[in-house]
N, C-alpha and C positions, 0 to 999 in steps of 0.2 A: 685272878679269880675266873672259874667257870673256861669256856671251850676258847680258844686261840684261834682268830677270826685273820684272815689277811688282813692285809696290809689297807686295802678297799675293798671291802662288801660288794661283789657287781648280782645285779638282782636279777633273775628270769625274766622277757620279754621285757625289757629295757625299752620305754618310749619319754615321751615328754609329759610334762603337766603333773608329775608324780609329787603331792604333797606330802610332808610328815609337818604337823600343828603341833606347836608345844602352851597350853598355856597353864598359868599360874601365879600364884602370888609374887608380890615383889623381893625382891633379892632370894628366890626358892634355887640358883643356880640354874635357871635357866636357858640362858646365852652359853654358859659352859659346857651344859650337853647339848644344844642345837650347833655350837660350833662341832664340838666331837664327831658329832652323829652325820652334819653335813661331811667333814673330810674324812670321814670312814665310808660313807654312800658313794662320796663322788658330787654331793648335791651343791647346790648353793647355797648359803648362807645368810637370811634376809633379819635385822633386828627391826622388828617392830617397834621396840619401846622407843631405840635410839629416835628413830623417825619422830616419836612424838615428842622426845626429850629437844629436837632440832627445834621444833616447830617453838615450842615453850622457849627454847634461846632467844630467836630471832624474836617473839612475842616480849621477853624482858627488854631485850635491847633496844626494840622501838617503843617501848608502853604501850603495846596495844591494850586497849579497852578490851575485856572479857565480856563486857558488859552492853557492848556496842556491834550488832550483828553485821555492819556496814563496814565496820571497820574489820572487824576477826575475816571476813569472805575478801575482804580487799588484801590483806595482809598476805592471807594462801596463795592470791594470785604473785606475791614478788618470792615466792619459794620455791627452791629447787634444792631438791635432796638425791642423795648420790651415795651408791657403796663401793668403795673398794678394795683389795687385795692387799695388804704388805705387812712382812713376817709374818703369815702364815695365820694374820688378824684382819677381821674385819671390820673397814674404816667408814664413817660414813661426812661428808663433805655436806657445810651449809651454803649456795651459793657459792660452792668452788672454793671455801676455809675450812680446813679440817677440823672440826669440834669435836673429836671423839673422845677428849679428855675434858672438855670443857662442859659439857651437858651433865656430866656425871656427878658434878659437884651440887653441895648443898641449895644452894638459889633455885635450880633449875628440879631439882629433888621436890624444893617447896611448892611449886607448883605447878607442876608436872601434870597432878589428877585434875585440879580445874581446867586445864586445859584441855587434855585429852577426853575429858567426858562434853564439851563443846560440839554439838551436834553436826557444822559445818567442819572444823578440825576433822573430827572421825568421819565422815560422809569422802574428803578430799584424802584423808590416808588410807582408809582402806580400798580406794579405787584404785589408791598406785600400788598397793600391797597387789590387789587382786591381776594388773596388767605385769607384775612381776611373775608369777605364777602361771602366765599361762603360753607359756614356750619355752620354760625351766624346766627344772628336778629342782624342789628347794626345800630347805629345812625352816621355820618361820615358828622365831617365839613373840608369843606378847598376851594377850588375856584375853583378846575374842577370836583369834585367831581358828580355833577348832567351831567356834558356834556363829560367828558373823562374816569373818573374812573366807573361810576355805569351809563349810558344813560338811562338804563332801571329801573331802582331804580323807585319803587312805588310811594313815595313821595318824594317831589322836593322842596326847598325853596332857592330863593336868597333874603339876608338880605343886606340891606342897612341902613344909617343913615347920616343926616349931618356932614362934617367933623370936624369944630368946636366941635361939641359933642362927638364926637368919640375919637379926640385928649384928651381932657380933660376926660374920659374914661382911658384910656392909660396910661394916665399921673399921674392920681390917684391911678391906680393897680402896677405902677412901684414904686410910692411913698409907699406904702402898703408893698412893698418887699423889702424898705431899698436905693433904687437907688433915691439918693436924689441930684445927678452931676447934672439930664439930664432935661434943662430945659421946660416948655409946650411949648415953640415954636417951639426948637429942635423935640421932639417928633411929632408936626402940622407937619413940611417938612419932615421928617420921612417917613408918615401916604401917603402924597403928592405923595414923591418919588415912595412910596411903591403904590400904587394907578396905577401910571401912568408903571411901569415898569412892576404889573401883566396884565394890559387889553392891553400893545400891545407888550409880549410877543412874539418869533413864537410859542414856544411849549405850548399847552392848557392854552391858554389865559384867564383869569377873563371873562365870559359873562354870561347871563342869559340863562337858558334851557327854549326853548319854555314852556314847560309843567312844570316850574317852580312858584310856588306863589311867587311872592315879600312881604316880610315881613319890613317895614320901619319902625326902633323901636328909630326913634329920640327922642319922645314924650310919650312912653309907656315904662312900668315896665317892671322887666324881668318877673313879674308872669300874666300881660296882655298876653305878647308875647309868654307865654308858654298856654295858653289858648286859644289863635288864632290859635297855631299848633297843638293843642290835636284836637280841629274843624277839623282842615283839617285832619289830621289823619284819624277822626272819616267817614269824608265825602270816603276816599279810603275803610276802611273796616269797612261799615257800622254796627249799633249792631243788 
């Protein structure tokens, strides 16, 4: 579909710090155009969610108290989170174990949004978000990323979809990973819960950045939706 782009997009006056912010609801396909869109730029590749999906592991696996401000700041102190490269995916390591299949699953699903709305949690992730960002080219999804973490970020996308679709999304990538318990309804009130707990949040709520394009990929492929963002790209640093 539409114009035949090389193989890597290389953009006029090429420097560092160059952001592209994806944010959006949960399972809207998000990761699959920020990874696209990173190895079509040349960019890096940062998963915000994953980070907090890490952080929520390491929180199940010790019981930390949510409820215990002493203990959640103590917690972030024994965490070290990490991204790396292999097949052409982005891995991201808890403590030097690789979780990248293991966060994804329902436990960490469930409470995923309490954590992440933890004012000490976000205060300590988006500082490493932010020190990723600023001697990079990166591509960076997750839900405040265009209004908390990067405002200034060049390009801006909030991605939406019907929730129907999105569940069944979901429900077919968790099927794909062997998580065969968790049934599509289960996963719908999931998607729900998870919906309503990031947009009224206190700390950096799910919202749209003004200067955000909404991208609504109910209807369209990922290679559409990666095509409509290489546009937009193209329209910030024209060739």
């Amino acid at each position: 579909m539409g114009e035949q782009f090389p193989k890597t997009l290389t953009l006029p006056y090429m420097r560092k710090n160059l952001v592209v912010a994806i944010d959006g609801y949960s399972s809207c396909g998000k990761s699959t155009l920020a990874k696209a869109l990173a190895k079509k730029l040349g960019f890096i590749y940062i998963d915000s969610g994953a980070m907090y999906r890490a952080v929520t592991l390491y929180f199940l696996r010790n019981h930390i108290d949510m409820n215990d401000p002493e203990a959640v700041k103590d917690a972030l102190q024994h965490i070290e989170l990490n991204f790396h490269s292999r097949d052409y995916e982005s891995h991201i390591t808890l403590n030097g174990e690789e979780v990248s299949d293991e966060i994804r699953l329902m436990p960490v699903s469930d409470a995923v949004s309490e954590v992440s709305a933890n004012k000490f949690v976000r205060k300590d992730m988006v500082k490493q978000q932010q020190r990723m960002g600023k001697s990079k080219n990166i591509v960076m999804d997750g839900r405040d990323i265009g209004t908390t973490v990067f405002p200034d970020a060049q390009v801006k996308f909030f991605m939406t979809a019907d929730p129907k679709i999105r569940a069944e999304r979901r429900y077919k990538e968790m099927q794909s990973k062997g998580d065969t318990s968790t049934s599509l309804e289960e996963v719908f009130e999931n998607l729900a819960h998870r919906d309503y707990a990031d947009t009224t949040r206190v700390e950096s709520p799910l919202t749209r950045a003004e200067d955000a394009v909404i991208l609504d990929n109910t209807n369209i492929t990922p290679q559409e939706q990666l095509d409509f963002a290489i546009e937009q790209v193209k329209l910030h640093f024209p060739q």
